[in-house]
N, C-alpha and C positions, 0 to 999 in steps of 0.2 A: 504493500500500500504506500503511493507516494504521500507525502505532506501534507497537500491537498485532503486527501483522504483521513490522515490524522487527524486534521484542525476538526473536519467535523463531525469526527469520533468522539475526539474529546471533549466538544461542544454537549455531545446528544449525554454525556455522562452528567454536565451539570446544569442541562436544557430547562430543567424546570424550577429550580430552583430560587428561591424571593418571590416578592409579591408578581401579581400579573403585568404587563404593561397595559396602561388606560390609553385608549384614545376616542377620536371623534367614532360614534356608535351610531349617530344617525343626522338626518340634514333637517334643525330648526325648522317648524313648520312656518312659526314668524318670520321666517326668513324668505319661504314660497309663498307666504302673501304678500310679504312688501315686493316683491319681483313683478307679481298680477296686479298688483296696485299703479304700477308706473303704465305714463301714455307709453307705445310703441317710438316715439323722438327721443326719452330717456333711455330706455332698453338699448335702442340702437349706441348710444352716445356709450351707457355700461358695459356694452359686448366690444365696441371698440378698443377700451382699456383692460377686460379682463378675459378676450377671447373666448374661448370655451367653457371658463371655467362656472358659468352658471350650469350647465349641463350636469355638471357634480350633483345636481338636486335628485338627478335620477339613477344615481349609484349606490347599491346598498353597501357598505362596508362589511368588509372581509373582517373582521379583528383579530380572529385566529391565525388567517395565512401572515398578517405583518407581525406579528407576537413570537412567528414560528420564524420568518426572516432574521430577526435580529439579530436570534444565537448566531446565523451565518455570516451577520457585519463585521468583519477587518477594520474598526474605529483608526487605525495607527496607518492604513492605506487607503483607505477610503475606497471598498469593496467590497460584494459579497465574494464568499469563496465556499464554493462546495466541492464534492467528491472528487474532479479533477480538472474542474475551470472556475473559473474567476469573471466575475459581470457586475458590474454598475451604471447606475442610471447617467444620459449623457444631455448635455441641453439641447443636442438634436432631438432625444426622444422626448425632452418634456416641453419643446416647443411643439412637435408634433401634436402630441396629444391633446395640448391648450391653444394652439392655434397662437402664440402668443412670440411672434415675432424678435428673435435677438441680437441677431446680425445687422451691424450698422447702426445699435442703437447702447447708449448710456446705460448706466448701471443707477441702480437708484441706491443714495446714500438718505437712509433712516434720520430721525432725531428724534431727540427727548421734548413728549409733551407736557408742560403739565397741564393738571386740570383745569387753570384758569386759561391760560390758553388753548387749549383742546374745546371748553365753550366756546371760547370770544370765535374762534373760525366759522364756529356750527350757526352763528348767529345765538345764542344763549346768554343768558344774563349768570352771573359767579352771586347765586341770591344763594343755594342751597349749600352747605357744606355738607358733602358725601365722603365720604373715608374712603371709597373706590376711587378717588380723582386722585387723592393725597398719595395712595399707593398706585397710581397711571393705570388702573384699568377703568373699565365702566362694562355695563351689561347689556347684552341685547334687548333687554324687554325695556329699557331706560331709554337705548338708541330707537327699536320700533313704536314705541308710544308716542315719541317727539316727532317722527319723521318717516314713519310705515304706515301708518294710517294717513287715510285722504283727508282728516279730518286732525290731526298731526296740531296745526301750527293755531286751528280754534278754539282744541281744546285746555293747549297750552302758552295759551298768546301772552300770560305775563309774566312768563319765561323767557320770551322771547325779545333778543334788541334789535329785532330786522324788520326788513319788510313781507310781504305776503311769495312777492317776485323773488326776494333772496332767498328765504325759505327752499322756493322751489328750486331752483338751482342747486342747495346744499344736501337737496336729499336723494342722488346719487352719488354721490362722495357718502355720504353716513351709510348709504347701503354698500356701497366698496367695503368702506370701515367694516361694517357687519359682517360680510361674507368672507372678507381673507381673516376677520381674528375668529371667527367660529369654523371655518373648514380646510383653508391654508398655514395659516400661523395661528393655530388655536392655543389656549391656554386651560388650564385645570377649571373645574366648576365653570363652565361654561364663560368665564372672564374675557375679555378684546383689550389689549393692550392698546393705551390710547397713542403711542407712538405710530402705530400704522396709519394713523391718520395723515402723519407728512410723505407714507409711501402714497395712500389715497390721493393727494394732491397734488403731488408729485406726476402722478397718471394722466390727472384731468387738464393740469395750469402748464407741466413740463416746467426744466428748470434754464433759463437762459434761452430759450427756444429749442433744448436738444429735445428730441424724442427720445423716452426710455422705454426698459423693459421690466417685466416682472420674473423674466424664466428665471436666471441668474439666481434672485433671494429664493423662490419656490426648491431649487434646486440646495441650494446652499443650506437652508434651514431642515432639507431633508434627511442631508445626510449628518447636520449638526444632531438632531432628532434621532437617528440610528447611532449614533457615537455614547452620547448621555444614554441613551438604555441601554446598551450592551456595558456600557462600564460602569451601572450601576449607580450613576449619579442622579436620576429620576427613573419614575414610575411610570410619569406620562411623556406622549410621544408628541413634542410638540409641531412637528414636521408632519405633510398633508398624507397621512394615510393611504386616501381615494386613492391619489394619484401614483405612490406606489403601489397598492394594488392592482391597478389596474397596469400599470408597469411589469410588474412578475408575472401575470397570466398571459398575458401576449407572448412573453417569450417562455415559457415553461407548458404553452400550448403549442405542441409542435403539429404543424398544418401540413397535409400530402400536398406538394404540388401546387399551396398558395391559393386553393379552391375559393374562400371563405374570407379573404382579405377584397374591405369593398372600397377600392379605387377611388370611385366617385362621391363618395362620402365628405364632404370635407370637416363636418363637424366630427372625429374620432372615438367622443365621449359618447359622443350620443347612439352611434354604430360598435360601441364595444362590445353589449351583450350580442348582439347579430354576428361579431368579427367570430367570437367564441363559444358559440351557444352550444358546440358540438364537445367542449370541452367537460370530461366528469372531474369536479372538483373535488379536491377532500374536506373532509367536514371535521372541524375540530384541529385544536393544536399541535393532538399528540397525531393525528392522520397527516395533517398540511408537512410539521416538521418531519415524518419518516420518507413522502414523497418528495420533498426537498431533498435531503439527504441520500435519496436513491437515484435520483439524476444523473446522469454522466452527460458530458461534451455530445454527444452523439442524439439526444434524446431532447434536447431544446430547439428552441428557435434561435439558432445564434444570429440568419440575416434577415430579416423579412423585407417588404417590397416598400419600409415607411422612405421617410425623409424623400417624396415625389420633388420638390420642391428645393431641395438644399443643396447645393455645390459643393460647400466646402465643411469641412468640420474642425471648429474648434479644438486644437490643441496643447499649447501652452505658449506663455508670454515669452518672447523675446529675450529675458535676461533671466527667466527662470522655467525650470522644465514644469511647471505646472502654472495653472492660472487660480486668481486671486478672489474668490466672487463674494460679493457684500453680500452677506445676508441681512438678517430682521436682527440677529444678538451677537452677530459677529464675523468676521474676515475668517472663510475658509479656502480650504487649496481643494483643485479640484485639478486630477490630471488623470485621463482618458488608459493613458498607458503605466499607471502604476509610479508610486515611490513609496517610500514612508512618510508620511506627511503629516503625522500629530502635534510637532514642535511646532511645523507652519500655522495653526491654528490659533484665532486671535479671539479675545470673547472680550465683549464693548462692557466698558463703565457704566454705570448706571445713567450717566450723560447724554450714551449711546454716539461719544465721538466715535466717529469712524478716524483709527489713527491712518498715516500717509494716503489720506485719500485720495488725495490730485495726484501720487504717483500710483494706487491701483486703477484710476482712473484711465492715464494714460495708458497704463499697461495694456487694459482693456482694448484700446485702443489699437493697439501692433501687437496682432493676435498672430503666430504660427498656425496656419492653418491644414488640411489634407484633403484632399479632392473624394467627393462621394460617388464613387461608380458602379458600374454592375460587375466588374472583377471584382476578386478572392478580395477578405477585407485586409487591409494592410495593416500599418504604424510606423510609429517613427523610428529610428536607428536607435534610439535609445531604449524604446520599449521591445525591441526585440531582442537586444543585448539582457533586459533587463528578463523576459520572458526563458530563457533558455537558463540563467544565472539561478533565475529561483528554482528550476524543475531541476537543478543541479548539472547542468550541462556547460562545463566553461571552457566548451574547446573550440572558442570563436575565432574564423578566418581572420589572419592578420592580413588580408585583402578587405575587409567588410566582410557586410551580410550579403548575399545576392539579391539583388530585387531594389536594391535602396542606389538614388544616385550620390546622395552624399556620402562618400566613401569616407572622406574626412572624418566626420562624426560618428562612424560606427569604428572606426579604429582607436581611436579616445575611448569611447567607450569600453571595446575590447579591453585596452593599456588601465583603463580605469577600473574594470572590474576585475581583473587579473591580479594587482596590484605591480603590473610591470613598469618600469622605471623608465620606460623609454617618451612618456607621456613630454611633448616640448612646449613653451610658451606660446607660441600660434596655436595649438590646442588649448591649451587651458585659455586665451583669448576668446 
């Protein structure tokens, strides 16, 4: 049994052990009526910022198959790793699935609300002191009373320092607020962290004219979310569940011949149970975790026919093999082809500065990229160096790898992983 196979031997030996992990269990119905409440001018305006992701209303959540994942996350590489392959979520797939465009667009950097300002935006008067503003959160039933009801700004007009017009404008931004801190960036006891209100705005106002994205934090806080429960430091999973689950059944549903993958589709969420419907799930944590752990390389979906749409893929920043993505609570590394990257991990002050912003910013910026084709899937010299290294193989051509044209950089790497001495200053350059 190679490594592979140990990790999640030795996993299933302490698989169940502590409390369960909690997460999002079902989609606020308050939350599907403030959505029927809006004219079709707001909807349109809300789908444009948060693509798909209204769709989520109509996914029931798995809680067993994500509960049964974690034991398999690699927190220190940011991976899962089963029987004898290795798979992580890419922002090819999670723009795919949310329709939520990344390429070419800014990263959105979070701030600290507090509650007097988290009113004064909403149009609100600072009349009530709540102990949820003092501690940055507030509640959906506090947000749909004021602003989910048609009937919202009557009932509560000496609440209110606006007018009837600003009202209405503000209550798709308080519905953004609603749906990413209850299904995206959720918090324990149904709580919304009043910070996501500057990502909400951020969507609607843009900052300096750039256009941003949301894939980036969605991704970022997922895998922050698989890291904190496998190592034990929460119970709750505050990264978007949905969206990995429906992540791991796509590719853990292996399709004959791509029958059942529907092209024309463009909304994903919405065609998920149609893409899989042929698929027999396991039921429960102790069934999900044994069919995980019986998987091999052969019995997945490693390509499917997504990303119609995308040329290139993101791979790492220009002066570092991995890229840098802002999340909701903190600066993580995300790199396609593997390293260790737990030291890279940054978790924001209660401030919620985002430290060297302007230089992840740029970085973002002069992205490494890799061509998306219908040939074999590739990588970069490094993660092929780096794939053969951990399966115990370091008997790498001191010509390169075959297939890569940068010969340069897979010989560095060779001299690098080898610990040979011949590595020269134009390589380490």
């Amino acid at each position: 049994m190679d490594k592979l196979g140990r990790f999640a031997e030795g996993a299933g030996k302490n698989a169940w052990r502590g409390a369960p992990h909690r997460m999002v269990s079902g989609i606020p119905s308050k939350l599907k009526i403030w959505w029927t409440n809006f004219d079709l001018g707001s909807q349109m305006a809300i789908r444009r910022r948060l693509g798909c992701l209204i769709s989520l209303f109509d996914i029931f959540p798995d809680q067993h198959l994500v509960r049964a994942l974690i034991h398999f996350w690699d927190p220190d590489r940011v991976v899962f790793r089963f029987r004898d392959f290795k798979m992580t979520p890419t922002l090819e797939e999670i723009s795919y699935f949310t329709n939520l465009i990344y390429q070419g667009r800014g990263q959105i950097i979070p701030h600290c609300q507090s509650g007097k300002k988290f009113l004064r935006y909403l149009g609100l008067k600072n009349t009530k002191k709540l102990r949820c503003f003092e501690n940055n959160w507030v509640s959906l039933d506090y947000l749909y009373e004021r602003y989910g009801c048609r009937d919202g700004y009557k009932i509560f007009k000496n609440e209110f320092s606006c007018t009837p017009d600003h009202w209405r404008t503000k209550r798709p931004i308080a519905f953004t607020v609603a749906l990413l801190g209850s299904l995206i960036f959720p918090l324990e006891y149904g709580k919304i962290s009043t910070c996501i209100y500057s990502v909400a705005r951020a969507l609607f106002e843009g900052v300096n004219g750039a256009q941003l994205t949301l894939a980036p934090m969605i991704l970022a806080e997922m895998f922050r979310a698989l890291g904190k429960c496998k190592r034990g430091e929460t119970s709750f999973f505050k990264g978007c569940n949905l969206i990995l689950q429906i992540w791991a059944i796509e590719h853990f549903y292996q399709r004959p011949n791509m029958v059942d993958i529907y092209f024309s589709e463009s909304n994903k969420i919405v065609s998920f149970y149609d893409r899989t419907k042929r698929f027999v799930s396991p039921v429960g944590v102790n069934d999900w975790y044994e069919f995980l752990a019986s998987r091999t390389c052969e019995q997945i979906q490693w390509k499917y026919s997504l990303l119609p749409n995308a040329k290139k893929a993101y791979m790492r920043c220009k002066g570092l093999y991995y890229i840098e993505l802002i999340g909701l609570k903190g600066l993580q590394p995300y790199a396609p082809f593997r390293a260790n990257m737990r030291v890279s991990e940054v978790q924001f002050e209660p401030n919620f500065i985002v430290p060297r912003a302007r230089q992840v910013l740029d970085e973002w910026n002069d992205i490494d990229t890799m061509d998306i084709g219908d040939s074999q899937a590739g990588g970069t010299p490094e993660y092929h160096a780096w794939l053969l290294e951990d399966r115990g193989n370091t008997d790498h051509s001191s010509e390169g790898e075959r297939g890569f044209e940068d010969i340069g950089t897979t010989i560095w790497v060779r001299n690098f992983q080898l610990r040979d001495p011949v590595v020269t200053p134009e390589m380490w350059q």
